[in-house]
VMD Tcl script that draws the C-alpha trace (Angstrom):
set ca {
  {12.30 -64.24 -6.78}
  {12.23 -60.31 -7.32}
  {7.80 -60.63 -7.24}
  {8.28 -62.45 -3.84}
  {10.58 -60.12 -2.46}
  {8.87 -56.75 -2.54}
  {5.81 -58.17 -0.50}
  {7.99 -59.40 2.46}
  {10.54 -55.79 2.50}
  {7.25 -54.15 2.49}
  {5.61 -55.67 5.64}
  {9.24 -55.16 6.99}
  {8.90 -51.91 6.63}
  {5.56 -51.53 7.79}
  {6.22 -53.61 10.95}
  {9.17 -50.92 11.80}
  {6.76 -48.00 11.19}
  {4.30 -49.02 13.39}
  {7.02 -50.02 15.87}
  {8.06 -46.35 15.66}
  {4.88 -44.82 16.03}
  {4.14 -46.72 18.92}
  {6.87 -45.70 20.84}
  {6.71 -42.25 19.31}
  {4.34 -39.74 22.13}
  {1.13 -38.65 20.35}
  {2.21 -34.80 21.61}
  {5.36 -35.42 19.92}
  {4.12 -37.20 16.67}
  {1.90 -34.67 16.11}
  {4.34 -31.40 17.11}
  {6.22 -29.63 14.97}
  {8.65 -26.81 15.07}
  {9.69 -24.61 12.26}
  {13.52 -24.20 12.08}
  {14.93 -21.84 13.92}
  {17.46 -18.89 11.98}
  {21.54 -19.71 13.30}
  {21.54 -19.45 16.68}
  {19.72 -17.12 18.87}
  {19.87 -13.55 17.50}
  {21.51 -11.10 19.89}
  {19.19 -8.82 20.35}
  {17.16 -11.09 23.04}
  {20.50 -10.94 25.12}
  {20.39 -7.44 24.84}
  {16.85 -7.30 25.92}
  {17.52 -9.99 28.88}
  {19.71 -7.42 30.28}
  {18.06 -4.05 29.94}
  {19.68 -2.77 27.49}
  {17.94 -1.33 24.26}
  {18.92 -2.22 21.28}
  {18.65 -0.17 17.43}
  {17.26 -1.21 14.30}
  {16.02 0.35 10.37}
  {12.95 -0.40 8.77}
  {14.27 -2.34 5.29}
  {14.44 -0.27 2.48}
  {12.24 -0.82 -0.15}
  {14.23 -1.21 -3.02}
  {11.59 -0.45 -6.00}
  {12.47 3.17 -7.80}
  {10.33 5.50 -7.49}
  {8.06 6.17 -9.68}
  {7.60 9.26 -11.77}
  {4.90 11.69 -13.13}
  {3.42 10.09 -16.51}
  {4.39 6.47 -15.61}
  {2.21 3.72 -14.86}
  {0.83 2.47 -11.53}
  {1.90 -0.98 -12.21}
  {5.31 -1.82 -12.27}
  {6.28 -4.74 -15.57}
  {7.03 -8.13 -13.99}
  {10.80 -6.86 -14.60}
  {11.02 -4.40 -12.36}
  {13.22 -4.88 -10.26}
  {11.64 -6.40 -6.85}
  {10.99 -4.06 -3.31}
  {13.30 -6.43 -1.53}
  {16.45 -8.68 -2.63}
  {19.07 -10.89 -1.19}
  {21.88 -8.12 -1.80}
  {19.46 -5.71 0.02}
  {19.64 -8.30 2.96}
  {23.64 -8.54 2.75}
  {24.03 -4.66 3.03}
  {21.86 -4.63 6.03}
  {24.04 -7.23 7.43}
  {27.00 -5.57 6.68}
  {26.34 -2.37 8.97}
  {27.28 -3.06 12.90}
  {24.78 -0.27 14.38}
  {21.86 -2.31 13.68}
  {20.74 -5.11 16.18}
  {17.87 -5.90 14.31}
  {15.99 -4.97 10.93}
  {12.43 -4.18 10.71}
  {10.70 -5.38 7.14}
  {7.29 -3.90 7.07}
  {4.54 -5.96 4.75}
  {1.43 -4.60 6.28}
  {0.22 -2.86 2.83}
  {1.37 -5.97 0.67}
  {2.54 -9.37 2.25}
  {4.84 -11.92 0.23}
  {6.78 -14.39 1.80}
  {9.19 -13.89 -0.79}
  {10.58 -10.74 0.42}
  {10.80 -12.24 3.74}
  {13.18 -15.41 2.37}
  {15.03 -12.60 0.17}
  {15.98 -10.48 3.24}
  {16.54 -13.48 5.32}
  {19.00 -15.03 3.03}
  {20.85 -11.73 2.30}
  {21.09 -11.52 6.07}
  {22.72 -14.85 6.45}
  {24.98 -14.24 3.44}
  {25.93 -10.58 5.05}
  {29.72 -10.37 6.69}
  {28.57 -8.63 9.59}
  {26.86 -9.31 12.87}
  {23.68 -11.63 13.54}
  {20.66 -9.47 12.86}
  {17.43 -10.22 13.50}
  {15.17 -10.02 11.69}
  {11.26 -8.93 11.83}
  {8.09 -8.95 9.43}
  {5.15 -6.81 10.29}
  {2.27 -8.36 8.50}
  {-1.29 -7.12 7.85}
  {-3.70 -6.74 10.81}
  {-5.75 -10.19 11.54}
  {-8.78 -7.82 11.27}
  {-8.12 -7.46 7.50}
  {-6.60 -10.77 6.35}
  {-8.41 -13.24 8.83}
  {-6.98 -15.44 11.46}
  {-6.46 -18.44 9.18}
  {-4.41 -16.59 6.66}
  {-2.83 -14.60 9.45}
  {-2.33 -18.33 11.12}
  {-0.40 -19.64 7.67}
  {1.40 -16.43 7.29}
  {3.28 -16.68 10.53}
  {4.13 -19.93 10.27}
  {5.63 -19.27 7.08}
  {7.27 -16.49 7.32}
  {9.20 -18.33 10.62}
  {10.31 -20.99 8.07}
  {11.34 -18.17 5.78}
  {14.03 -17.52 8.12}
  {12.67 -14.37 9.98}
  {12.88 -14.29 14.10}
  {10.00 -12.75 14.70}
  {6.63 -11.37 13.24}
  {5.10 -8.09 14.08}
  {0.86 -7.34 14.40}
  {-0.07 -4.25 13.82}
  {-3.43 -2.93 15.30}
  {-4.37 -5.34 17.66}
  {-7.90 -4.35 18.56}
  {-8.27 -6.38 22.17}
  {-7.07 -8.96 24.42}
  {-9.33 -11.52 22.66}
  {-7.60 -10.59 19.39}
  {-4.12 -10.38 21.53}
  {-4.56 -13.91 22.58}
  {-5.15 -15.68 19.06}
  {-2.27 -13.62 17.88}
  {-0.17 -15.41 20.55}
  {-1.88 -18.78 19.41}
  {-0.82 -18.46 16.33}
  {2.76 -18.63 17.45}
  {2.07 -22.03 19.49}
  {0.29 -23.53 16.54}
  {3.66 -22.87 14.65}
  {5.54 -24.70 16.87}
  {7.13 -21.26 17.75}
  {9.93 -20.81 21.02}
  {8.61 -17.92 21.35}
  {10.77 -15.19 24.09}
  {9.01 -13.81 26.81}
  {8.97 -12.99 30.52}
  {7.84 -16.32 31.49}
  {10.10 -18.24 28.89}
  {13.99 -16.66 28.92}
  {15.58 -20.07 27.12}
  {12.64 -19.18 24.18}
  {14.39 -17.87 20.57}
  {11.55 -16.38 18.48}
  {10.53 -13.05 18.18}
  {6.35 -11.82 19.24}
  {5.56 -8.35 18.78}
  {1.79 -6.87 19.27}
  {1.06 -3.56 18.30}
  {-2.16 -1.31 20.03}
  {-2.93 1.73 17.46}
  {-6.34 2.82 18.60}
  {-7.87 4.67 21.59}
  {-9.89 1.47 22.84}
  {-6.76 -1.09 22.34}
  {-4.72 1.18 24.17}
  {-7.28 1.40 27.24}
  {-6.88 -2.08 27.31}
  {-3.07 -2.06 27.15}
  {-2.72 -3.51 31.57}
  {-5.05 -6.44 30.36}
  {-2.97 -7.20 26.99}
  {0.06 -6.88 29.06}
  {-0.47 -9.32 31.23}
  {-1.15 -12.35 28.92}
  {1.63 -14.66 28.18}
  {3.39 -16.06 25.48}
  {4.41 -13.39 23.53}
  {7.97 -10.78 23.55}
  {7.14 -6.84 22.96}
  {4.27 -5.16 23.51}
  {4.40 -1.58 21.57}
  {1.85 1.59 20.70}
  {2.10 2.61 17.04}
  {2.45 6.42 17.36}
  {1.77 7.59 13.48}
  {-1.90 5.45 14.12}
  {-3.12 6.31 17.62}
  {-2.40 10.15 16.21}
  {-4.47 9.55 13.20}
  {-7.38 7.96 15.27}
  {-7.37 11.13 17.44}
  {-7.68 13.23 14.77}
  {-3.94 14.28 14.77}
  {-3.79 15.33 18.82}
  {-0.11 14.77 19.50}
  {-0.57 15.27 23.01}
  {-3.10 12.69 23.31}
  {-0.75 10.34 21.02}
  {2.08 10.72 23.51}
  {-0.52 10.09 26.65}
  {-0.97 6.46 24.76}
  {2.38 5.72 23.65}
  {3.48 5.99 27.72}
  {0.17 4.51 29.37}
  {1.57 1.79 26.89}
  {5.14 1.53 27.46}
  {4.03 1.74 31.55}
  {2.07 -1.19 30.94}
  {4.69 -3.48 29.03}
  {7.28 -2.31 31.73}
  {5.12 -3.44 34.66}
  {4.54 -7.33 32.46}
  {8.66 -7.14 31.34}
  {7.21 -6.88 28.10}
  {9.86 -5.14 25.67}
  {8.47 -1.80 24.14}
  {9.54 -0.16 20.28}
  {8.93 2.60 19.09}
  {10.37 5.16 16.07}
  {13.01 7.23 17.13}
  {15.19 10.09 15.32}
  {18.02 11.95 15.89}
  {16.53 14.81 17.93}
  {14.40 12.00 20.28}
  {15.95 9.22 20.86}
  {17.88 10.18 23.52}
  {14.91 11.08 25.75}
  {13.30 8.03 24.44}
  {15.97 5.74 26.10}
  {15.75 7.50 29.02}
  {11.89 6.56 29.27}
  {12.92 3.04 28.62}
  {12.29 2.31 25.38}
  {14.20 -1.00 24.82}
  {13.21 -1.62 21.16}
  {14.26 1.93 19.47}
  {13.50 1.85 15.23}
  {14.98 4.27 12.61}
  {13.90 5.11 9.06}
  {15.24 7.92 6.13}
  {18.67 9.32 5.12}
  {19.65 9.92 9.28}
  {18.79 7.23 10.59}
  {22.18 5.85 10.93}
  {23.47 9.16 13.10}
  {20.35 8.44 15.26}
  {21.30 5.36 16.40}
  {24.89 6.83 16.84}
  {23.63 9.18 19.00}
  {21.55 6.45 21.32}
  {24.26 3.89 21.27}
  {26.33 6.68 22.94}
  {23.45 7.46 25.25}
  {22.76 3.92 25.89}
  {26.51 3.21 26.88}
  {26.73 0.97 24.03}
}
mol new
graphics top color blue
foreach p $ca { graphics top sphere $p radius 0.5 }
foreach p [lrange $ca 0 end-1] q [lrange $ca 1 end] { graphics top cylinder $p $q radius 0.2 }
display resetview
């Protein structure tokens, strides 16, 4: 009885599978849509409104190393990024959002450690973004995987740095809808994900109006420390970028970032900045000092 009975529960089952795939859309067989963090983090509200909002790049949590001691680290050491690195980010109310930079050396690892700290933390919904290394250097199909992952991770958002075009803008922004992304934007208010494109040289910033005005993506942002280097360290020239940038993403409603200390930030707001990141021992008073500013 037991031989007979497997062969008829398995056309059963097949019979009900092709039943469901039948009925099932091929758009929606084929979709899929990595889980979203809890909830939508705040810091898109803030941005719906116009107001800007404050984050730290993550510390790295490695000690420093000293004269006489080797490069590389024993696989004991303790790791650049942990879960209780993530809770004590969460625990701080100035920050809207924390920025964990893996351009120099990407693992998704770091980006589930802070995620999970962050969900763990007793304080207020961060968000959370990875910066990951350019497309130009990894490739777009290990860029493609690394997004996708990093999403599923837990993070709300992944940054590219040096974006060298519009072509290049555009598969960034693909990479996104291949991931089954909600991504937020201008044209999309309901979306819950995070896009971020960064323009560090003198020819991507020329092309900043065209870059602007593609869709599908959240903040559009010049990367000050680059563009500088590029131009040979002319700060003037730097700055010329950084606003023919931020005029750009204002005109699209793109959101704009950039680094901000204790001494700028205030005029930085006032330029309308909405995205405003801090780093080192004062970065906390900085963001006092443009919450106050901000009204916030």
């Amino acid at each position: 009885m037991t031989l007979m009975a497997e062969p008829m529960t398995s056309h059963a089952t097949v019979a009900a599978t092709l039943i469901v795939l039948l009925a099932t859309p091929i758009g929606d067989a084929q979709r899929t849509s990595p889980p979203a963090p809890a909830g939508r983090a705040p810091i898109i509200d803030l941005w719906s409104q116009g107001k800007p909002a404050f984050g730290v790049f993550v510390p790295n949590e490695s000690p420093r190393r000293g004269r006489g001691q080797p490069a590389e680290q024993p696989a004991t050491a303790t790791p650049p990024y942990s879960v209780a690195g993530g809770e004590r980010l969460a625990a701080n109310s100035l920050y809207d959002y924390v920025f964990l930079n893996l351009e120099g050396g990407y693992d998704v690892a770091h980006v589930r450690a802070i995620a999970d700290g962050l969900r763990r933390g007793a304080g207020s919904r961060k968000a959370l973004l990875v910066r990951i290394p350019p497309i130009s250097r990894a490739g777009a199909d290990v860029t493609r995987t690394r997004v996708k992952e990093i999403l599923e991770a837990g993070a709300d958002g992944v940054v590219f740095p040096h974006i060298r075009n519009a072509g290049e803008a555009r598969e960034a922004i693909g990479f996104f809808e291949a991931a089954g992304a909600d991504v937020w934007s201008p044209k999309n208010p309901a979306g819950d994900r995070i896009a971020m494109l960064m323009l560090e040289d003198p020819d991507a910033v020329a092309a900043a109006d065209e870059i602007a005005a593609l869709p599908g993506y959240s903040i559009l942002a010049c990367g000050i420390g680059s563009l500088r280097s590029a131009l040979g360290g002319d700060r003037e020239a730097a700055e010329a970028g950084v606003q023919r940038v931020l005029a750009a993403s204002k005109r699209a409603g793109l959101v704009n970032m950039l680094t901000a200390n204790t001494q700028d930030v205030a005029a930085r707001i006032e330029q309308g900045f909405l995205a405003l990141l801090m780093q080192g021992q004062n970065a906390d008073e900085a963001i006092r000092v443009g919450r106050r500013v901000a009204g916030r």
